[in-house]
C-alpha positions in Angstrom: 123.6 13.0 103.0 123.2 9.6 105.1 124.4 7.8 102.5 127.6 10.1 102.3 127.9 10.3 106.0 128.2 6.5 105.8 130.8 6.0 103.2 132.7 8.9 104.5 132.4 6.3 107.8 133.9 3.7 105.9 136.7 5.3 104.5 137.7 7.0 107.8 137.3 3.7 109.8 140.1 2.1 107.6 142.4 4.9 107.7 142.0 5.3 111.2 142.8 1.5 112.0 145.5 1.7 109.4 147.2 5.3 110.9 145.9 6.3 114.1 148.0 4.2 115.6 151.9 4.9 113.9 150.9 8.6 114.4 150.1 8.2 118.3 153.7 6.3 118.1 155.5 8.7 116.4 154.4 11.7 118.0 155.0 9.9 121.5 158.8 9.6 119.9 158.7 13.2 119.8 158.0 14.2 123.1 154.5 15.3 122.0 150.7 14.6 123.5 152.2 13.5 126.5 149.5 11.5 128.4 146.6 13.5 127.1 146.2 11.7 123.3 143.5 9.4 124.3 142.1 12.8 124.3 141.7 12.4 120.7 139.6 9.5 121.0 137.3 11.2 123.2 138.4 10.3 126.4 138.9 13.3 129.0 140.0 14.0 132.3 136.8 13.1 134.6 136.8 15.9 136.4 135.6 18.0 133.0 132.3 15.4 132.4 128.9 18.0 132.1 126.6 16.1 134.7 123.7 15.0 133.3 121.1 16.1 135.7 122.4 19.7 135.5 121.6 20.7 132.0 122.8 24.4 133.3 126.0 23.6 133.2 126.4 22.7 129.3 129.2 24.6 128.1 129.8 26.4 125.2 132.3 24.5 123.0 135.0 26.6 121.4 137.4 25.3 118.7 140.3 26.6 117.1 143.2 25.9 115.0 146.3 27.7 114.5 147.6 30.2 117.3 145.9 33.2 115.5 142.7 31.6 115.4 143.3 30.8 118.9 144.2 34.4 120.1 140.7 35.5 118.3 139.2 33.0 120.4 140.5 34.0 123.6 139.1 37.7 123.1 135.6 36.1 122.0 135.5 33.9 125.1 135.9 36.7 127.5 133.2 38.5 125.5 131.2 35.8 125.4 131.7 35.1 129.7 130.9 39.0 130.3 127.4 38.1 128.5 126.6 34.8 129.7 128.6 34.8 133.3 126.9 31.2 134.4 128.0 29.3 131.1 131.0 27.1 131.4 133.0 27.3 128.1 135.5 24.8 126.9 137.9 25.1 124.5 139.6 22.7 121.9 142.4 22.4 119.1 144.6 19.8 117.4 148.0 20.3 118.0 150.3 20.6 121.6 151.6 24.3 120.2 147.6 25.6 119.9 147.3 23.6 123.2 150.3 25.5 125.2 148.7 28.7 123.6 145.3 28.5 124.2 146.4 27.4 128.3 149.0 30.2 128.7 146.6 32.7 127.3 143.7 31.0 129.3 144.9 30.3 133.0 143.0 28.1 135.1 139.5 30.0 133.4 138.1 27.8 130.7 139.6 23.9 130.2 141.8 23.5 126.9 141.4 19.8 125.6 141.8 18.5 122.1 139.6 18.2 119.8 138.4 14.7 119.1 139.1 12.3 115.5 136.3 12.7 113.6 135.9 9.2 114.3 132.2 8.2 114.8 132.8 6.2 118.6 135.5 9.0 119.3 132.8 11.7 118.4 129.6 10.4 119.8 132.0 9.5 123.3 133.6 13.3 123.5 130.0 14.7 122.9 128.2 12.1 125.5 130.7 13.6 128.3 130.5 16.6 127.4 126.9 17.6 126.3 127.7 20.8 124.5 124.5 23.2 124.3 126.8 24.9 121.4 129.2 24.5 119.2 131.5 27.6 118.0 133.9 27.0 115.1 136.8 29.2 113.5 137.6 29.3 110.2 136.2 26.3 108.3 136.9 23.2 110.6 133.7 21.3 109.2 134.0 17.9 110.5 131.3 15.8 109.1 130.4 13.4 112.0 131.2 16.1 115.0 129.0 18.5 113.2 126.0 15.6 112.2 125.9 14.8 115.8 126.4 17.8 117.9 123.5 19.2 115.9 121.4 16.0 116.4 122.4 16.1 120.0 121.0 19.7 120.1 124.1 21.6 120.2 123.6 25.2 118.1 126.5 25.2 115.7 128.1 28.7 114.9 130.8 29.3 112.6 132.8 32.6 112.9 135.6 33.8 110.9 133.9 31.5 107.8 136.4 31.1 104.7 136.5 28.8 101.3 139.6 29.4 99.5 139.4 28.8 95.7 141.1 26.1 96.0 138.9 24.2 98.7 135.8 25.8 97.0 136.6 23.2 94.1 137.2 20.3 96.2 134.0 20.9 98.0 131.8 21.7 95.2 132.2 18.1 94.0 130.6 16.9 97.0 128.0 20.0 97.2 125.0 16.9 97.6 127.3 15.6 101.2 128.1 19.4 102.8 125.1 20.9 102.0 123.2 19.5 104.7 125.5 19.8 107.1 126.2 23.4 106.4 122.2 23.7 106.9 122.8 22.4 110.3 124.5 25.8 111.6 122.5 28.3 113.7 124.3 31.1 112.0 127.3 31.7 109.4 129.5 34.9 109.8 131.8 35.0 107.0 134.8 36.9 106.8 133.6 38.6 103.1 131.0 38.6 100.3 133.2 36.0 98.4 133.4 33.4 101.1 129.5 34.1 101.4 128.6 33.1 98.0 130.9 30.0 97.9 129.1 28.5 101.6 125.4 29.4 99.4 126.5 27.5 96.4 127.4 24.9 98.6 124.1 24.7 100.0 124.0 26.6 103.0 121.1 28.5 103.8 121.5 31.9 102.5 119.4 33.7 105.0 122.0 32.5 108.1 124.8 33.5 105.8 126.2 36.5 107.6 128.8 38.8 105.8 131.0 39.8 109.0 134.8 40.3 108.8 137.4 39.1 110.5 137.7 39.1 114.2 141.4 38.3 114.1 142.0 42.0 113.1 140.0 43.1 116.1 142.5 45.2 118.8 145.4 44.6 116.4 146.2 48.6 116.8 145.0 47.9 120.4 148.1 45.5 120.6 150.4 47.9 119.5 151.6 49.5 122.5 154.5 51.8 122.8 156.6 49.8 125.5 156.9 47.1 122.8 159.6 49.1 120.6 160.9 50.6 123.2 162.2 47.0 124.4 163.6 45.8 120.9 165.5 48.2 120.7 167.2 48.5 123.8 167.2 44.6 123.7 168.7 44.8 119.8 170.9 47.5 120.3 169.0 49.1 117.3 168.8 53.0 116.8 165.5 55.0 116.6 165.7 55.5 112.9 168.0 53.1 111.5 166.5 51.0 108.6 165.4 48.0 109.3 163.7 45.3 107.2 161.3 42.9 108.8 161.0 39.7 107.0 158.2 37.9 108.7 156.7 34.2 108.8 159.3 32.9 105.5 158.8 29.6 104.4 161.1 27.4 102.3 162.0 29.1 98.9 161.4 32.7 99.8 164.5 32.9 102.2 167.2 32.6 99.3 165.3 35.5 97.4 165.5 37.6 100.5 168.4 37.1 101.2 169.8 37.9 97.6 167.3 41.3 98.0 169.2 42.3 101.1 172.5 41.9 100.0 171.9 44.1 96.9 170.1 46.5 99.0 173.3 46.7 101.6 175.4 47.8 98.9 173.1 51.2 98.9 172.6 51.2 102.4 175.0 49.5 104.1 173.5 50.1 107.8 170.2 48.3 106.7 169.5 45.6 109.6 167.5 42.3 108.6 165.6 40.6 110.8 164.4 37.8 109.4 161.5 35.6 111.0 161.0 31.8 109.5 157.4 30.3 109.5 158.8 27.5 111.4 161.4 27.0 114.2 162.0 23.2 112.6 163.5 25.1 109.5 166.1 27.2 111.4 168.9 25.2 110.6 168.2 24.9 106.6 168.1 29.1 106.6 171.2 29.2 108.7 172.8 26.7 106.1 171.7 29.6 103.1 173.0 32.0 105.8 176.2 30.3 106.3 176.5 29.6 102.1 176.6 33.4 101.1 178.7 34.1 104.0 176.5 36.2 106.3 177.0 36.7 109.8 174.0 36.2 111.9 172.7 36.4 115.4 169.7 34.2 117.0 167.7 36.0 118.8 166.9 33.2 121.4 170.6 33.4 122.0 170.9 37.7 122.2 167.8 37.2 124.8 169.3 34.3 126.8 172.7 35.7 127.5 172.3 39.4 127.1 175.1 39.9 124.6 174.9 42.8 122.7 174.0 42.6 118.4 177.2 42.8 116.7 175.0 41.7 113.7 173.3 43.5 111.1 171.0 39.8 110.2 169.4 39.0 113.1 167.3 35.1 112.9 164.4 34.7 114.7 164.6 31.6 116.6 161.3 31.7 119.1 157.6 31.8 118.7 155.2 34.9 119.9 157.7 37.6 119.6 157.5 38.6 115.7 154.2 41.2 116.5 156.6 43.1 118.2 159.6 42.7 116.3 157.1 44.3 113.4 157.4 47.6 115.1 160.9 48.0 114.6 160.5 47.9 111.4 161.1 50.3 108.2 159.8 48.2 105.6 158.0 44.6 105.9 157.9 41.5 103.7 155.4 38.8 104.8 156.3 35.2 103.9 154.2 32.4 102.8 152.7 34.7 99.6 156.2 34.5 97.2 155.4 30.7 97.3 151.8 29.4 97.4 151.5 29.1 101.0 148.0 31.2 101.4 150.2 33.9 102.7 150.1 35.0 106.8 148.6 37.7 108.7 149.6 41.1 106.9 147.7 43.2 109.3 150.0 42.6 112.4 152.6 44.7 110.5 149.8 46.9 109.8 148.6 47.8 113.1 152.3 49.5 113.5 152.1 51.6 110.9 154.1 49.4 108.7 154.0 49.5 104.6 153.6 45.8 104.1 155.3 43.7 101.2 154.2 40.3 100.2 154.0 37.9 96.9 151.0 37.0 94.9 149.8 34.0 97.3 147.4 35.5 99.5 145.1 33.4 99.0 144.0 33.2 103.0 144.3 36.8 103.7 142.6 38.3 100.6 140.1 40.6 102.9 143.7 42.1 104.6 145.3 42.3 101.0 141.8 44.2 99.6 141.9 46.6 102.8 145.4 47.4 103.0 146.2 48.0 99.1 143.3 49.8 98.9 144.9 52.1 101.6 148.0 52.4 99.6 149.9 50.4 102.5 149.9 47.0 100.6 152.3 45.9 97.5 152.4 43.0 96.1 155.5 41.7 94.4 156.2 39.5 92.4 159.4 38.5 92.5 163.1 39.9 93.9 163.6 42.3 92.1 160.2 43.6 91.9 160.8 43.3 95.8 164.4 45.2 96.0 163.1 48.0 93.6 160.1 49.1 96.0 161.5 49.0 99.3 164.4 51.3 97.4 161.4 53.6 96.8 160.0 53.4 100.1 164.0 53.8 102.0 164.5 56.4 99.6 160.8 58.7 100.5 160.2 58.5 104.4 157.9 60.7 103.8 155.7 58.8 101.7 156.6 56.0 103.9 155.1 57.1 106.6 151.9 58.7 104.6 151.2 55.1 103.2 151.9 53.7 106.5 149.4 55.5 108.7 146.7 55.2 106.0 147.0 51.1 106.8 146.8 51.7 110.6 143.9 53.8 110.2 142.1 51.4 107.8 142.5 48.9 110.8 140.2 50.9 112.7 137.3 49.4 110.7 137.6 46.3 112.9 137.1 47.8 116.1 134.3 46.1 118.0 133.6 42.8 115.5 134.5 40.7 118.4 131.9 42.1 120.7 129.5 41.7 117.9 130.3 38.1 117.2 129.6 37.6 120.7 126.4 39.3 121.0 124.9 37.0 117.9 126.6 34.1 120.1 124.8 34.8 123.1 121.6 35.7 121.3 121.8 31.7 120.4 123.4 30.2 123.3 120.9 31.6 126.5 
């Protein structure tokens, strides 16, 4: 593995020289960063340095990605303070968005920094001030030189939430003689299925710290589905307990044309349908307005119905702000969730779940395959492959309520099964971390 480590040194060096820099530029263009990017070279606010004559106060480091992964973490750290009450914990992630969520969920409780390059000096710097006695990692951030030297520094590495798509799974079994030993490094491995768990074995991890575990993202999702949120959507929306609505969550570029055709043939059998449609990404608003605007459909933003109180005169409705689609689910008669009619990996199907919600999505669920098994095998999961596989079973669905809401409640209750895995990811944490 040295060997690896060292031409995996190499290349890194020379891209990091070469785009460190016009990245730091661009994004300081942008408005983004702000004064903290020398965070990413492992330089942090003094004030956060572990002292190192007080080996007590080593904290736990946390690290997660995208805001899901970051919302999971935030319910494990609690867990993890009500256990171990005198550890300081920090938390990291990559990008200003995970940043603003990980502080607004946080407070003033735990410190929120980024996560260093994995750039040898910015690595061995970031770990020197901060002297982590553990490392806890979500989803599969393996970072070769953070992971080589936290270990050697004694840092316990844990990784919770573990996944391999197929697709990584081939890219990483070509270098199975570089991430074996690294993978050997972690304490313990809780994987989100018996799939993922074979892939990190043939990669070389030990097998006996290779933990089938679940997800902890679905944790509390039915928790999180409380009954003031409808109740304020539809006052807010102007939208009738009982009037069909179709939820079209977390789109991405190609899927908001085929929708969009869908609803219009669906409006010709019932014309009172409301769409409220939900893009992956805020940066893409104007390009689905433009398909909006091209087949004539009048549209709302919901940014704009919040900020001036108007009332929906509307029947499309575009989602213009992050955090509110979890609640926007529960207005919902039927659900589509993006990402999966394109191969995006798909998004987080549960959250319609946890509503009661018969969920809808395409073949590419490639990063949700343990929600897709649990939900279809409920009967509250379809997948579609296309338009007008699409339009012909939410007809069936708007045409049986009934059934609807069989299929729907057989999902929720399915959900249940997650109850309590992020108190026991925390116990096997702790068990490590005292």
């Amino acid at each position: 593995m040295f060997i690896g480590l060292i031409l995996y040194n190499l290349i890194g060096g020379f891209l990091f020289f070469l785009g460190f820099p016009l990245l730091i530029l661009y994004n300081l263009g942008r408005g983004k960063y702000g004064s903290r990017w020398m965070e990413y070279l492992g330089r942090y606010p003094l004030h956060l340095r572990t002292p190192k004559d007080a080996p007590q106060k080593r904290p736990i480091w946390v690290h997660a990605v995208s805001v899901g992964e970051i919302k999971a973490a935030v319910t494990l750290i609690r867990k993890l303070k009500e256990r171990l009450p005198h550890v300081p914990v920090l938390v990291s992630t990559t990008t200003p968005a995970g940043r603003e969520t990980a502080e607004t969920l946080l407070g003033d409780e735990t410190p929120v920094v980024y996560f260093p390059l994995d750039f040898w000096p910015a690595v061995k710097r970031a770990l020197r001030f901060f002297r982590p006695r553990g490392f806890v990692v979500l989803e599969t951030e393996l970072w070769p030189n953070f992971l080589y030297l936290s270990s050697r520094g004694g840092a316990r590495l844990i990784l919770v939430n573990g996944r391999i798509s197929e697709r990584s799974f081939s890219r990483y079994k070509k270098a199975a003689f570089f991430w074996g030993p690294l993978l050997r490094r972690f304490e313990v491995l809780l994987v989100r299925d018996e799939e993922d768990g074979e892939r990190f074995k043939a990669l070389g991890a030990d097998p006996a710290k290779v933990r089938v575990f679940g997800n902890i993202k679905y944790d509390g999702l039915a928790g999180q589905a409380q009954e003031n949120l409808p109740v304020f959507w539809r006052r807010t929306l102007a939208i009738e307990e009982g009037a069909p609505v179709w939820v079209a969550g977390s789109t991405r570029s190609g899927e908001e044309a085929v929708l969009l055709d869908v609803y219009q043939e669906l409006k010709v059998l019932f014309p009172d349908l409301i769409l409220i449609l939900a893009p992956r990404h805020l940066a893409r608003i104007p390009q689905v307005e433009g398909l909006l605007k091209g087949r004539g459909m009048a549209y709302q933003l919901l940014g704009s119905l919040l900020a001036s109180g108007e009332r929906r005169k509307e029947e499309v409705i575009l989602v213009d702000r992050m955090g509110d689609l979890f609640g926007l689910y529960s207005l919902a008669t039927v659900v589509f969730c993006g990402g999966s009619l394109v191969p995006k990996g798909g998004q987080n199907i549960l959250e319609a779940a946890a509503w009661g919600k018969v969920v809808f999505y395409g073949p590419h669920l490639e990063d949700f395959k343990d929600a897709r098994r649990l939900l279809e095998k409920a009967g509250a999961g379809f997948t579609v492959e296309n338009g007008k596989e699409l339009k012909e079973k939410i007809l069936h669905l708007l045409n049986h309520p009934e059934e609807r809401t069989q299929r729907g409640r057989a999902g929720q209750r399915a959900l249940q099964g997650y109850l309590g895995l992020t108190e026991r990811a925390a116990e096997v944490i702790a068990e490590r971390m005292k």
